[in-house]
Phi, psi and omega in degrees: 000151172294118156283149169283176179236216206244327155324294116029290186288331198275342187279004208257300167296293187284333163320296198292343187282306178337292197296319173313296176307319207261314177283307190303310176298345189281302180276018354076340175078358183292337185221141173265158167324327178281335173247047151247358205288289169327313189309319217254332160278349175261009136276018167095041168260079176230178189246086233259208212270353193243312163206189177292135185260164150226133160281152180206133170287142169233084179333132180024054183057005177273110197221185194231183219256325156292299182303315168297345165285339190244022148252274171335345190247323138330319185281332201270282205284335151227004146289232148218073158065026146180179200205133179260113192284166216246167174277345172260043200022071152206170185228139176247160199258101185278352167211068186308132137264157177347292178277335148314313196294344155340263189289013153300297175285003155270298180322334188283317204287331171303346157242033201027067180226145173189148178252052171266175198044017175288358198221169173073193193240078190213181172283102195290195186309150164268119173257153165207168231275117181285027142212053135321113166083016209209326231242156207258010236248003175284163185247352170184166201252113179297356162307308170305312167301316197275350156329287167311324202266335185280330168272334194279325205230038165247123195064032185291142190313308202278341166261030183259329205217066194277190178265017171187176176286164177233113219235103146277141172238193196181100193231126182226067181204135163286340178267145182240127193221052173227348174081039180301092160182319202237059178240211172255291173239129175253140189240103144276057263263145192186096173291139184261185180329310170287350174087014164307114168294131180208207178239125165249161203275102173262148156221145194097023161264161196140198213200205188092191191288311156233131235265151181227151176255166199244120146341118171280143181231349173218142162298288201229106202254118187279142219288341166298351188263347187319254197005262185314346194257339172288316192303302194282351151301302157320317191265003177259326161311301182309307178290279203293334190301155193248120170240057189236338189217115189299303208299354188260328200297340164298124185323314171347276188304326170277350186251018180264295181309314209277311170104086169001285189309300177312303175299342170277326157346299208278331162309321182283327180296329171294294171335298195308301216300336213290132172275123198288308171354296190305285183256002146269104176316102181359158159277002158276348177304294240265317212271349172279299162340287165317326197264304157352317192281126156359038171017100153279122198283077171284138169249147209269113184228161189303181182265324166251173188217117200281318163324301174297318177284017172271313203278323215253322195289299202252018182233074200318304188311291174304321171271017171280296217293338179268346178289323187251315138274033172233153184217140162332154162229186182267269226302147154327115153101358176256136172221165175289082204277122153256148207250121190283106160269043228239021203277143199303326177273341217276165152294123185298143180079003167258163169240119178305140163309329172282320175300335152314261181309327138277013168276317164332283211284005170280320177299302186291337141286001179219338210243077178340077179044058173208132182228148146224120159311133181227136186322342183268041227342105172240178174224153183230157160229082238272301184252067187240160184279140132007276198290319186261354202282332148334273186340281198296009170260313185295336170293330151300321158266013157261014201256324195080050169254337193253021176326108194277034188237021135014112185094298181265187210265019114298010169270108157267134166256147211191106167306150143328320181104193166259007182281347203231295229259111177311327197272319204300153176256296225232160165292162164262314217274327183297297204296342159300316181310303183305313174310314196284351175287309186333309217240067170278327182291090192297022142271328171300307190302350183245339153288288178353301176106190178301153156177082061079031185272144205187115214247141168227142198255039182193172157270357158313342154080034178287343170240056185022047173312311189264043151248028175301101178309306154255134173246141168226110165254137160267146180198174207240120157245139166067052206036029152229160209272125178229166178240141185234130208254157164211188217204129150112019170269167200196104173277351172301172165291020168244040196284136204222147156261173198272139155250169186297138192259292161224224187284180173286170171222169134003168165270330179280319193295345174318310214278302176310322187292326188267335173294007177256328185308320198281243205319338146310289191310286198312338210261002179231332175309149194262142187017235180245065161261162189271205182259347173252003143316304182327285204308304336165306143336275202259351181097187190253008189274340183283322189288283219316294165323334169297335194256325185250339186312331189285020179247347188282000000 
């Protein structure tokens, strides 16, 4: 974990008191909704169909064991017992009163938690690859960077009030699990030839009403130049970005209009005037920074463990949970828990306060105090032994934690919706229920494989379909909720977007449209290719027929 420092904490403080005066004025009749509306978003404040939702950044998914108890201890107290992460590893509360949220956030600062910039048309939380630091297959820990970038762009003058919002991600594994390729800016950590460390620069990408995979526009950005070269991206947005049309203000549309090539010009032309002295952080900034995160204590153990392979030989539930939620680590005798919010019957991404605290007490007893939100909301417990991995799976499953499908086609990603969401045509969160009650059978679920579904209950793409080995998108026709599936997205580094497979259908008809899509799919796959291998393979004409023939 980053510690703050003591600067870090007082700006933390007076933020909540700042906010506190300003909600006093807001009920005080002193402020009308219109002007407290900017105020009460740029702490993460918003007002949904039910009540103030708050969002709280959880910077690059990273949290500590303190900080998740006193999430839990938000959700009892001023929720209903629980609170839901987010695809941009962060978590919200749907139901704040007003007059409360003062002191939400003073309890958040007292543990260096806070929700500025979860909102507005600023830099939102920066994500990175929640196993970060765990994992062997990164080349430096992207933590460090999205640190830096989170000091650099938090209240920056020239970047507070952009034409839209800006969502970075900072991922340094070839394999990706921040969905960099559909970001505003995506950050790939990378050695070039000579072994020099740098970045390559994707910009434009994103996902909404036009959804884009973003361009590489610098090969090899050298890593002491981020700063100043985000600053010539930004400044190329700021001026040219459109702020006349919402649906047009995304960095997106403009390096779309401009055309990849025109745009990385004139960012390298920005780039040119910039004095790096100035606008790149010193190499003792980044070494303070580097140094700021914790010492982790690894203890030196074997590469097996007669506990785990004990535990797997004679507890078939443990060893699914290990086929499907444990991962490699870089270290010897250590592995990777991913903790499934996914439980079948459950809301996706949600948690309970007692589950919270016990994930809270696990971390601090097996994961050296280390927890991470991963965009697919999910929870990792990042560093546990071997030797323990028994242990923390039976604390999970008496918990309802221990859902084994990591991955497979009940791991859903699922918006609030229209049961929550202001913004939403249709629900989300039943249809997500209904698939994975369909596909409750873990043997199925695990011949079946990846298999990548991701449901949004609008076209703004919060619960990123159309990067969907399947996508569901909800939509309104004439005021009832229909769903329209697409087919072949990929949010990885093979990120591809999903196209519309046909017309919409029903909420009852999903469950049936994705059992013909499944069983299509099994009945044509070539060895253990996956289902967007399939797809990807024979084209969408085999599917389509599965789904639509009886209409034909």
């Amino acid at each position: 974990m980053y510690r703050y420092d003591a600067i870090d904490k007082e700006f933390l403080a007076d933020r909540a008191n700042e906010f506190r005066e300003q909600v006093g004025r807001r009920l005080s009749g002193a402020l009308t909704e219109d002007q407290f509306k900017p105020l009460r978003l740029m702490n993460g404040l918003y007002l949904q169909l039910h009540a103030y939702m708050l969002r709280v950044a959880i910077p690059y998914g990273s949290l500590d064991s303190r900080q998740m108890r006193r999430l839990a201890h938000i959700a009892r107290t001023w929720d209903k017992g629980y609170g839901h992460f987010t695809t941009r590893q962060n978590i919200q509360f749907n139901w704040i009163k007003l007059g409360q949220s003062p002191d939400i956030l003073d309890q958040l600062a007292e543990v260096d938690l806070h929700a500025i910039q979860t909102s507005g048309n600023c830099i939102r939380n920066t994500t990175a690859d929640p196993f970060a630091g765990a994992t062997a297959e990164e080349i430096d820990d992207p933590r460090v960077w999205s640190e830096l970038i989170r000091q650099w762009s938090t209240l920056h003058p020239e970047f507070s009030f952009l034409p839209r919002k800006f969502k970075i991600a900072v991922t340094a594994a070839a394999k990706d699990r921040t969905a960099a390729r559909v970001h505003d800016i995506g950050l790939v950590l990378r050695r070039n030839r000579d072994g020099e460390l740098g970045f390559e620069v994707i910009v434009g990408g994103g996902q909404g009403r036009t959804p884009y995979v973003g361009p590489t526009i610098r090969e090899h950005l050298p890593a002491g130049r981020l700063l100043s070269y985000l600053e010539a991206v930004l400044r190329v947005y700021n001026r040219h970005g459109r702020r006349d049309n919402i649906y047009k203000a995304r960095i997106k549309i403009l390096v779309a209009a401009l055309g990849r090539d025109e745009f990385a010009r004139q960012v390298e032309e920005e780039w040119s005037k910039l004095e790096s002295a100035l606008a790149d952080a010193p190499d003792t900034e980044l070494a303070r920074i580097r140094g700021a995160f914790a010492p982790l204590n690894f203890e030196t153990l074997p590469a097996t463990s007669a506990a785990f392979d004990a535990a797997k030989a004679g507890d078939p539930a443990f060893a699914r949970f290990a086929r499907n939620n444990v991962k490699p680590h870089k270290k010897s005798g250590y592995a990777i828990v991913e903790i499934s919010l996914k439980a079948h019957h459950a809301t996706p991404g949600d948690a309970s306060a007692d589950q919270m605290d016990v994930v809270a007490d696990l971390a601090g007893r097996f994961s050296l105090d280390d927890i991470r939100v991963t965009h697919e909301q999910n929870l990792v417990l990042p560093h546990v032994k071997l030797d323990d991995l028994p242990t923390v799976f039976a604390a999970l499953q008496a918990a309802g934690l221990a859902t084994p499908n990591i991955g497979l086609i009940s791991d859903i990603i699922a918006c609030p919706g229209l049961d929550y969401c202001a913004l939403a045509n249709a629900r989300a969160i039943p249809i997500a229920q209904s698939i994975a009650q369909r596909f409750e059978d873990a043997d199925r679920a695990e011949l079946i494989g990846e298999l990548k579904i991701k449901i949004s209950g609008c076209i703004n793409a919060c619960g990123h379909h159309h990067v969907g080995n399947i996508g569901i998108l909800g939509v309104d026709k004439k005021g009832e909720e229909f769903y329209q599936l697409s087919l072949g997205g990929s949010g990885q580094e093979d990120a591809s977007l999903a196209k519309i497979l046909g017309p919409g259908m029903t909420a009852e008809q999903v469950p049936d449209a994705i059992e013909a899509l499944v069983d299509t799919y099994l009945a044509i796959r070539e060895g253990e290719e996956r289902f967007l291998d399939t797809v990807r393979r024979v084209g969408f004409a085999p599917f389509k027929e599965a789904v639509y023939a009886d209409a034909h």
